[in-house]
C-alpha positions in Angstrom: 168.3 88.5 27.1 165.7 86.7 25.3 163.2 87.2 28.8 164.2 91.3 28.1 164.2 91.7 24.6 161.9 88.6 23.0 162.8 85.9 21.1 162.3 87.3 17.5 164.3 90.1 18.5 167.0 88.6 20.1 169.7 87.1 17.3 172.1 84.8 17.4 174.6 87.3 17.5 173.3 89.0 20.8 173.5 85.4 22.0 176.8 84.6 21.7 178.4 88.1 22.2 176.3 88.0 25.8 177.7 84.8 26.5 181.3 85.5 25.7 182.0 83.0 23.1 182.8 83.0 18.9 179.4 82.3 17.0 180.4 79.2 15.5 180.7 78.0 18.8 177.2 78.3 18.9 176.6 75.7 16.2 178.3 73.0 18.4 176.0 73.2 21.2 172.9 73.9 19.3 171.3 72.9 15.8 169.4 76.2 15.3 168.0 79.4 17.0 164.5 77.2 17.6 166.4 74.4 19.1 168.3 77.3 21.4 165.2 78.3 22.2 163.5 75.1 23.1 166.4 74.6 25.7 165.7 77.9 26.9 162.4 77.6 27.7 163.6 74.2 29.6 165.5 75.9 32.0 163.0 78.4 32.9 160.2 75.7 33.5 162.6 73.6 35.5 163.8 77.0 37.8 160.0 77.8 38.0 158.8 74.7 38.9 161.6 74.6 41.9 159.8 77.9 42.7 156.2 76.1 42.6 157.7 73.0 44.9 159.2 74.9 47.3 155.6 77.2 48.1 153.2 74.3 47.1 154.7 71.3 48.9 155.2 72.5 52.1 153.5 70.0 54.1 153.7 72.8 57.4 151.7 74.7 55.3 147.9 74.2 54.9 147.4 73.9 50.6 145.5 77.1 50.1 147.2 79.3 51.9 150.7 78.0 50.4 148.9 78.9 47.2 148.2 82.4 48.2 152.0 83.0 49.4 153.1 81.6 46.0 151.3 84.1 44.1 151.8 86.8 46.7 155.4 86.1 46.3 154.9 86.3 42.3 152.8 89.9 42.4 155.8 91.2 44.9 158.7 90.4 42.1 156.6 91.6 39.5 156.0 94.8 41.7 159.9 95.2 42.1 160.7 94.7 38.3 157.8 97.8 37.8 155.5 94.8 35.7 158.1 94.1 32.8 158.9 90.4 31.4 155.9 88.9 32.4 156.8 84.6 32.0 158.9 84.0 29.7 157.1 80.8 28.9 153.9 83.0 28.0 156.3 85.2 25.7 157.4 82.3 24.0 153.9 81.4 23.2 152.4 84.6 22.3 155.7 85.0 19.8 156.6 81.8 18.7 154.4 78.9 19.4 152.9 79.6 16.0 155.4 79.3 14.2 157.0 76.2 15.7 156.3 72.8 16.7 159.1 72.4 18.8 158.4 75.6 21.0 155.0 74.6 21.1 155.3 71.2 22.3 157.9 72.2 24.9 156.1 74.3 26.3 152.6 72.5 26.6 154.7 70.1 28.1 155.9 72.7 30.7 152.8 74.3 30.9 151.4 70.4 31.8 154.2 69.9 34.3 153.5 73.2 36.5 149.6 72.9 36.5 150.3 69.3 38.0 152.1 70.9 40.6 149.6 73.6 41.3 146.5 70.6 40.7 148.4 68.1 43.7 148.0 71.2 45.5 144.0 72.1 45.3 143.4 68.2 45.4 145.0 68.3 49.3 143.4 71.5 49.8 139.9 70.0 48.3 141.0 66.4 50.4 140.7 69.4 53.5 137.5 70.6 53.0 139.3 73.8 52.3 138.1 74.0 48.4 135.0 73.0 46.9 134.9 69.8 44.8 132.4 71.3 42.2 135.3 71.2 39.7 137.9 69.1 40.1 141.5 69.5 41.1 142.7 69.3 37.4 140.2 71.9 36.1 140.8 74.1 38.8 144.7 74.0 38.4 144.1 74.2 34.0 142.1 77.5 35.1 143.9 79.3 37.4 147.6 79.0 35.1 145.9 80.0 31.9 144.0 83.1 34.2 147.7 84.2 35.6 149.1 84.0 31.8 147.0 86.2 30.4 147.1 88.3 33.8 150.5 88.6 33.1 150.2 90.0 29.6 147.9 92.4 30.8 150.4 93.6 33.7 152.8 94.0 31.1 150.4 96.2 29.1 148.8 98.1 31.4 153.0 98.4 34.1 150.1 98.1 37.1 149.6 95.8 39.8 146.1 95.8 38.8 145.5 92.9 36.7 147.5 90.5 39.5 145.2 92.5 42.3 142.1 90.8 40.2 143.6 87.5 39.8 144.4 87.3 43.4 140.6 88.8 44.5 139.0 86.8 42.1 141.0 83.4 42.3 140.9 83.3 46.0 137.7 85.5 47.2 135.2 83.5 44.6 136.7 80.9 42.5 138.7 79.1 45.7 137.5 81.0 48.5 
């Protein structure tokens, strides 16, 4: 609900009436809409970075071309949704990590926990010989999440596979390749 329809626009109400329940009940499980939120935006990051594991650490796998498949595997459900939702960690922080601490922190701390996924990654690819060590592992991993956010926002804008065609062509012809 909150991935469809934001999380300023999505009340308390809609919450409780989607999940079946009397919205009082709500109270008991959560001290406000923010801390709701916060455990939202915990699930996500822990289902995405079971996503991330299962392309990323698969030793079978040489590192950069796991990589690719992860984010050919991204562009492919974005292409089947016709480019709408985008990360719901990068709608969070475009419409709430302003305004709240807690969002924030969670997810920088999210944010942290998949680029160290993606940066264990390009440092066995780089160990390889298959990336370049003029930046290192950490850089590389900081860049290429914050370069899919903001290709994501653009896909969103734009409902065109362009954007994540650029990313790919860009991140893996020039920056990796």
């Amino acid at each position: 609900m909150i991935h469809a329809e934001g999380y300023a626009a999505t009340g308390i109400q809609s919450i409780v009436e989607g999940a079946g329940t009397p919205k009082g009940s709500f109270y008991t499980y959560f001290a406000s809409k923010e801390a709701f939120g916060a455990e939202v935006i915990d699930g996500y990051s822990e289902r995405g970075q079971i996503k991330l594991r299962e392309f990323l650490c698969n030793p079978k796998i040489a590192p950069l071309a796991r990589l690719e498949a992860f984010f050919d595997d991204r562009i492919e459900s974005f292409r089947a949704s016709n480019y709408v939702r985008g990360c719901l960690m990068g709608n969070f922080s475009a419409e709430a990590a302003d305004r709240s601490s807690l969002i924030r922190e969670r997810l920088a701390k999210h944010f942290d926990a998949w680029t160290g996924v993606i940066e264990n990654c390009i440092s066995e690819a780089q160990d390889q010989g298959a990336i370049d060590r003029q930046f290192t592992a950490s850089s590389l991993a900081r860049f290429i999440l914050n370069s899919w956010e903001g290709t994501l926002l653009r896909m969103r804008a734009e409902k065109s596979d362009g954007p994540l065609l650029d990313f790919k062509e860009l991140v893996f012809g020039k920056i990796l390749g």
